[in-house]
C-alpha positions in Angstrom: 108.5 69.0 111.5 108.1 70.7 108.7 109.0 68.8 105.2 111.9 70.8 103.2 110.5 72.7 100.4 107.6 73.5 102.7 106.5 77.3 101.9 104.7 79.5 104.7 104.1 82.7 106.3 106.6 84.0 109.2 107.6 86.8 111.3 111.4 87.2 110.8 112.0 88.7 114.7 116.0 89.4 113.6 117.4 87.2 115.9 117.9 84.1 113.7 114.1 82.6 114.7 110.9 83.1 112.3 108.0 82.4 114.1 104.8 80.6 112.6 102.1 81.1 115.3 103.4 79.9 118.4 106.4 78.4 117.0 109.7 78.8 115.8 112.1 77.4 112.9 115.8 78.9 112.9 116.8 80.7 109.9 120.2 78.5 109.8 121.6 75.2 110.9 125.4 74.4 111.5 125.8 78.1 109.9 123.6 77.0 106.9 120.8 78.6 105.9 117.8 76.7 105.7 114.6 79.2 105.4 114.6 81.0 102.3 112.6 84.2 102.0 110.7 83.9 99.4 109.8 86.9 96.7 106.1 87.6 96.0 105.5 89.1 92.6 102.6 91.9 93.0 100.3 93.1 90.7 101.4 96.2 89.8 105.0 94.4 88.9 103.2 92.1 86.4 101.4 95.1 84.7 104.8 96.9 84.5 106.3 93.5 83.1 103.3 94.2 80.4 103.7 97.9 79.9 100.3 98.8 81.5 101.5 99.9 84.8 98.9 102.4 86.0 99.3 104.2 89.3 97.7 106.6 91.6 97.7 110.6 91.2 96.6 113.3 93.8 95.6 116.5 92.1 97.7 119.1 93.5 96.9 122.7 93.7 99.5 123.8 96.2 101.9 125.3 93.8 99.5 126.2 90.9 96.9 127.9 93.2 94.4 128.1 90.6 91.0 129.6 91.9 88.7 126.9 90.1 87.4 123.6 91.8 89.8 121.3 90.4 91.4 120.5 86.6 89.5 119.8 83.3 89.9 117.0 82.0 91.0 116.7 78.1 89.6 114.3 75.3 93.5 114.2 73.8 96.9 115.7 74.6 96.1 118.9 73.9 95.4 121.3 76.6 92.4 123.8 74.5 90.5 120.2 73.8 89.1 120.2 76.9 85.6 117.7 78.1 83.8 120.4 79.0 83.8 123.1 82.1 81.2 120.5 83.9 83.9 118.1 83.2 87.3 118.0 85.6 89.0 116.3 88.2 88.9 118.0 91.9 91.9 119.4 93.6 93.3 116.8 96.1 91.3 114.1 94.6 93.0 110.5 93.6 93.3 109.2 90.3 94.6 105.9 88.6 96.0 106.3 85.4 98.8 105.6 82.7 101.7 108.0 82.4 102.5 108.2 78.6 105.7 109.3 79.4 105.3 113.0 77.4 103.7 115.0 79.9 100.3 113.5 80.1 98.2 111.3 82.2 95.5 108.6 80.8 92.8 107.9 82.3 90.2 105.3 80.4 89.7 107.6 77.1 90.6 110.9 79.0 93.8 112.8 79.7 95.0 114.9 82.2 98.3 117.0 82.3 101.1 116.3 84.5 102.5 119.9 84.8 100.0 123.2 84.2 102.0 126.7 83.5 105.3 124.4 84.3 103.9 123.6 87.9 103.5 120.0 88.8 99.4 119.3 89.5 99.9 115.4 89.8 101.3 114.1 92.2 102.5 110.0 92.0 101.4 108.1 95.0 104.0 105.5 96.4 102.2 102.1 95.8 100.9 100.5 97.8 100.7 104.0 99.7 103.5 104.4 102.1 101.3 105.2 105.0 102.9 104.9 108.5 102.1 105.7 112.2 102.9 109.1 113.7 103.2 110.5 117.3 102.5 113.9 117.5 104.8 115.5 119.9 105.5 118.4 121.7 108.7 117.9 124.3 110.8 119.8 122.2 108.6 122.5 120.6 106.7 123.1 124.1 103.9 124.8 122.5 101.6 126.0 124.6 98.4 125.2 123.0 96.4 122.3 122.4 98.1 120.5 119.3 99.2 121.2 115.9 96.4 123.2 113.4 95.8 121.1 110.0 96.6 122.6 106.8 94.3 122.3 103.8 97.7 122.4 101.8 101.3 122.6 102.1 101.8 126.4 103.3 101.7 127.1 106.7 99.3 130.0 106.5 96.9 127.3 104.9 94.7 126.8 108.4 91.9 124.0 108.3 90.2 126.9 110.5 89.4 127.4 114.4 89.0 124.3 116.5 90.6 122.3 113.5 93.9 120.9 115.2 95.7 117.2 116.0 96.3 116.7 119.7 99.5 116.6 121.1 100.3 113.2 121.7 97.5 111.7 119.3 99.0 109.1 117.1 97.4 108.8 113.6 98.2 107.5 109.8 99.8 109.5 106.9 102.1 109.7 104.1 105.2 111.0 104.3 105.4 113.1 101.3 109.0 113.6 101.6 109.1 117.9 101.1 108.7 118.8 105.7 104.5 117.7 105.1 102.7 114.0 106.0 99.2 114.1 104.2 96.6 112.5 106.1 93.4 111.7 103.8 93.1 115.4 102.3 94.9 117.3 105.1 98.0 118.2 106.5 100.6 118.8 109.2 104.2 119.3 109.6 107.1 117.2 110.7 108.9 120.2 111.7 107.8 123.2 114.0 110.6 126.3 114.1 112.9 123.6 113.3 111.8 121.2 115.3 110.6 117.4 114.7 106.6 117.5 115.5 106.0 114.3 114.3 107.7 111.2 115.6 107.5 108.0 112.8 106.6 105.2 115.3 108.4 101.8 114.4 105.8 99.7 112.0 104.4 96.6 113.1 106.3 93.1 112.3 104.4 92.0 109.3 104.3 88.2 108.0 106.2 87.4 104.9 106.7 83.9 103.0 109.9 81.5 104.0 110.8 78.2 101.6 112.3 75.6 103.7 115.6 75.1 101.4 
């Protein structure tokens, strides 16, 4: 048996059972309940809880479509004291910082800008990074070709180039950027085709979580 106040990790399977390897402890007795989930406090909360929650940024170009490798980065919140022109962050590349609330990102002793010529260049990154499986599918589109061409951004006309395409059926892991586009590493696709869903979200796998026998 398992002594009350016991804590472990189960898979809650949604039918009243949690099961801890090969076995199983109901979630209530007599119709009360007797495994309490139990809440993990992350990292990133205790940091908030201290006022030095940093997150994750993806430099965006999409919408700016600036011509230059990526964004300089600035030695204070001021967008003419820049590092240097040797000195910037690349387009599409991830960065952890500390939103100072005004416009600006910090980044160690650096800043970068949120928005450039009122355009949005950083992205927030859900964390952890709300990456899921996808199926790429074609049973309603009925495409004739191979699969789906990647995009370097989020326009259509954007083509990773020749030969540069997702199978249909290929299942693979992205983030859901919640604008029609799934970002997968630096490149995308999207969930809708003429209309039509492209990308299937496959259900995610049961993951373990902590129970408190109460």
């Amino acid at each position: 048996y398992a002594p009350w106040g016991y804590i472990f990790d189960g898979i809650d399977h949604e039918d009243g059972w949690v099961q801890l390897g090969d076995r199983y402890l109901p979630m209530h007795v007599s119709g009360a309940q007797v495994l309490v989930p139990v809440e993990e406090v992350s990292h990133e909360a205790a940091e908030q809880e201290a006022g030095q929650a940093t997150r994750k940024y993806r430099l965006d170009n999409s919408q700016l479509q600036h011509k230059g490798p990526g964004l300089a980065w600035r030695l204070s919140k001021d967008l003419n004291n820049t590092a240097g022109s040797q000195h910037f962050a690349r387009w599409r590349e991830i960065i952890e910082g500390l939103n100072e609330g005004d416009g600006w990102v910090k980044v160690d002793a650096r800043y970068l800008p949120t928005h450039v010529g009122g355009v949005q260049v950083l992205i927030p990154q859900t964390t952890p990074q709300a990456a899921r499986k996808y199926r790429l599918d074609n049973s309603l589109l009925q495409h004739s070709g191979p699969g789906l061409v990647w995009r370097l951004s989020k326009d259509l006309n954007d083509v990773a180039g020749e030969g540069q395409f997702a199978a249909w059926e290929d299942v693979f892991e992205g983030i859901d950027e919640g604008d029609g586009w799934v970002r997968v590493d630096d490149r995308y696709l999207p969930s809708h085709a003429d209309g039509l869903q492209v990308l299937v979200p496959l259900e995610p796998d049961k993951v373990a979580r902590k129970y408190r026998l109460d």
